[in-house]
N, C-alpha and C positions, 0 to 999 in steps of 0.2 A: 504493500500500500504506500510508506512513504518511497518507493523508488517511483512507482505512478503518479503521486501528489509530484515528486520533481521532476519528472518528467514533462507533465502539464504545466508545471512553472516554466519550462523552459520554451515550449514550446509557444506557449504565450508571451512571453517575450522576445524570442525570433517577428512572431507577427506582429505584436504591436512596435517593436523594431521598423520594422516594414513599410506598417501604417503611417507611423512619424515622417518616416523618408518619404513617402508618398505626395503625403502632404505638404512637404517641401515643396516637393519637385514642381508642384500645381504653383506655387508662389514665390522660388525660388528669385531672384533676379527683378527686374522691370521690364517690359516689351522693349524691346530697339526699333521698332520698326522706320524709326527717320536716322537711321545708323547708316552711312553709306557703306561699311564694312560688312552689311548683311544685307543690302538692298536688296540683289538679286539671288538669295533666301525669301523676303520678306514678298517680290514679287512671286514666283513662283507660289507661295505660299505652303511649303513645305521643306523640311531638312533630310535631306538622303543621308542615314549614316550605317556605313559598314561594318556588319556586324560580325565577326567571325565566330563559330560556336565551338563550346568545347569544352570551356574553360571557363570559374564565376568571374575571372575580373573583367572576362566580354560577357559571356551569355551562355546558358546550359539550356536544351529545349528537353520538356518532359515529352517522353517517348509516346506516352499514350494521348495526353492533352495536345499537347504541341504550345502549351504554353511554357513563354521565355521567361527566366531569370538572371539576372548577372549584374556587376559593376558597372560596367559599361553604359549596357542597356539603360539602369538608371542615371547615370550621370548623362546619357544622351538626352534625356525626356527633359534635365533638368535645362539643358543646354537650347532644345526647343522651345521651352518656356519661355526663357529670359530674350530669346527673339519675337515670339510670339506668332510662332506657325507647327504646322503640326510637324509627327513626327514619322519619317520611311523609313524602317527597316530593310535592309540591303545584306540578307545572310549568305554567309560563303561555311566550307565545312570545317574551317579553320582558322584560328586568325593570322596565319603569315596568307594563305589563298585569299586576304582582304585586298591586296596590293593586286590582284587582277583584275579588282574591278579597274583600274587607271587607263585599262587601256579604251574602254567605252566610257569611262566619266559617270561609272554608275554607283558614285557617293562624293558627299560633299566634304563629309567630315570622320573619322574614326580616332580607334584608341587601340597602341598597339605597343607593343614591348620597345623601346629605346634599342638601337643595334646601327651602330655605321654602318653597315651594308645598303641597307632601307633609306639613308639621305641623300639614295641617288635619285630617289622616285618620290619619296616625299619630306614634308619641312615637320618638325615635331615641335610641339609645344612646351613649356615649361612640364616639369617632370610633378606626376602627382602622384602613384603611387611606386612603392619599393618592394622587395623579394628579393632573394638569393634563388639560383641555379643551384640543383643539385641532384643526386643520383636516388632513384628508387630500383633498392636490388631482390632478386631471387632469394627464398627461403632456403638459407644454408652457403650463402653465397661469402665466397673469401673476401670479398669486396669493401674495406670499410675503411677506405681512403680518397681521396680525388686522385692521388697517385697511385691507387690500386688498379681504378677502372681504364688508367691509359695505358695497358700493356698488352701485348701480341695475344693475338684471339679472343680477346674482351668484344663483344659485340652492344655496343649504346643503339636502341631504340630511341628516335624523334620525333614529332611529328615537323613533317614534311618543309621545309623553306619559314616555320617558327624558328623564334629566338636560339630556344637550345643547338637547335641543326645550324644555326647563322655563325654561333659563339663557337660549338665543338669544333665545327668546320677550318676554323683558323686558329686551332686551340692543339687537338688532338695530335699525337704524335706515334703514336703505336695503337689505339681501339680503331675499330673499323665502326663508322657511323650506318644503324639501317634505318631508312625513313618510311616510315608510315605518313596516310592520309588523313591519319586525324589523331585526336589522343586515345580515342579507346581501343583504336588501331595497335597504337603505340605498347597500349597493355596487355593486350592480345602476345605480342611479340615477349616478353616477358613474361605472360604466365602459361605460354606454353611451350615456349625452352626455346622459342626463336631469338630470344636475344639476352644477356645477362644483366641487362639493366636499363633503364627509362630515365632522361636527363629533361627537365622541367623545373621552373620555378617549383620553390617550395611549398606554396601552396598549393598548387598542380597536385603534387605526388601523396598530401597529406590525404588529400581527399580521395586518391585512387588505392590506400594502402588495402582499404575491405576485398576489392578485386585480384590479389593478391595475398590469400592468407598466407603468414610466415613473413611474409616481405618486409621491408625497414626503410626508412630513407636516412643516410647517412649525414653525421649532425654536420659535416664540415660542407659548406658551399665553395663550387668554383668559380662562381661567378656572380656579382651585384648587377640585379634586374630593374630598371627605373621602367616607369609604365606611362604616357604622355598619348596625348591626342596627337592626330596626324593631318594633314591637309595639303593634298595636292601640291609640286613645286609651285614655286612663283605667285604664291597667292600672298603678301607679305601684311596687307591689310587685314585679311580674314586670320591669318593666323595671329595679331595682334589683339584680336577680338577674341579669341579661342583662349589664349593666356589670361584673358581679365577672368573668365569664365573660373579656369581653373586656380587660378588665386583663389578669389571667393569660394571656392568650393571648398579649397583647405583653408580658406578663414573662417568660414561660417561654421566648419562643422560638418556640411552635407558628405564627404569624401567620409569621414573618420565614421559618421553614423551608416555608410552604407556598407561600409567592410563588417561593422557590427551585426548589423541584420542579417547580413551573407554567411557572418561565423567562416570570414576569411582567417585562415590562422598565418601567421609567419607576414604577415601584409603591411607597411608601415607607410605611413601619410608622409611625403617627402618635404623636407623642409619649403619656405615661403621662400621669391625668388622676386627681385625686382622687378617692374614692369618698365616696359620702353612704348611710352604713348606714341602711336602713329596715327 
């Protein structure tokens, strides 16, 4: 009974988590709409943004509903608001497969892992949330180093042209990288002896450890993950307006309460960053 009672506690407080966030996002901000930095947003009357799934800091789809949850997601709605148009969803099955939509112009705005590779295709914004990269291994597995996983026949599971695959890529020195097309993919490959381990932000891998019983994620990170909105080259205006966005979001609160309701673990709200008025 009291593990039920806390249970119910908890789960009431995930939703009303939720609710509060909600209800931000409905008043987040002021309309812009005589903002020339969003004009043709505000004309159209709607905000494309791509979404990749897979993962909560973009968006998780329930298999049977088809209803979305994630960071992203909300921080997009909230980002709609404060323009004051509605909001398109633009899903891809992954969020490195976000950067294909570039080549039809089929999103305005996303949120996507920080990686110099990616600033050749798009401009990132001020950095809003943080994670570490790290390995999620096999039950029984010798593995419990960063320098364990980079050695001859070590096989790292990725999903596909994501961060991990972007970072191991110009990292790895002896494991052999295999990509999968999405993260459950990625799991797949790992818990059925296709591969020795799965490289993903730390939150990624906490939440895949059920899918994997026996499995661990290893405490030491190879890499520091910053998480920022994204916005087509050359847009220098729009993405000016995209950085006020995410200031507020980590001043107000909205960023730190949404990782709360998502019960992201390992997730941290990246420090406040000057703004340059254009």
């Amino acid at each position: 009974m009291k593990w039920q009672f806390a249970s119910s506690l908890v789960a009431f407080a995930v939703a009303f988590g939720a609710w509060i966030v909600a209800g931000e996002q409905a008043t987040f901000g002021q309309a812009t709409q005589d903002d020339p930095r969003v004009a043709d947003l505000v004309q159209a009357g709607e905000l494309r943004f791509g979404l990749g799934l897979g993962v909560l800091t973009q968006a998780i789809k329930d298999p049977a509903s088809g209803e979305l949850r994630g960071a992203a997601l909300e921080l997009a709605r909230a980002l709609a608001a404060r323009i004051g148009v509605r909001l398109v969803t633009i899903e891809y099955p992954r969020p490195g497969a976000v950067l294909d939509g570039l080549r039809t112009n089929a999103w305005d705005v996303s949120f996507l892992g920080v990686d110099p590779d990616r600033t050749e295709q798009v401009d990132f914004s001020h950095s809003l949330f943080h994670s570490d990269m790290t390995y999620l291994v096999a039950p029984g597995s010798p593995i419990c180093s960063v320098a364990d996983a980079d050695q001859p026949g070590i096989r790292i599971a990725v999903p596909r042209g994501d961060g991990s695959d972007l970072y191991l890529s110009r990292m790895l020195k002896r494991a052999k990288l295999i990509r999968a097309d999405s993260h459950a993919a990625a799991v797949d490959l790992l818990r059925t002896g296709g591969a020795d381990a799965k490289a993903s932000p730390r939150y990624v891998l906490m939440s895949e450890l059920p899918a994997v019983p026996g499995s661990r994620v290893l405490d030491e990170g190879f890499a520091d993950h910053p998480f920022a909105a994204v916005v087509p080259k050359g847009q220098a205006a729009r993405l000016a307006y995209v950085n006020e966005f995410v200031e507020e979001a980590k001043a107000s609160g909205l960023a730190k309460r949404i990782i709360v309701s998502l019960g992201l673990q390992g997730v941290r709200i990246a420090p406040p960053e000057k703004l340059i008025r254009r």
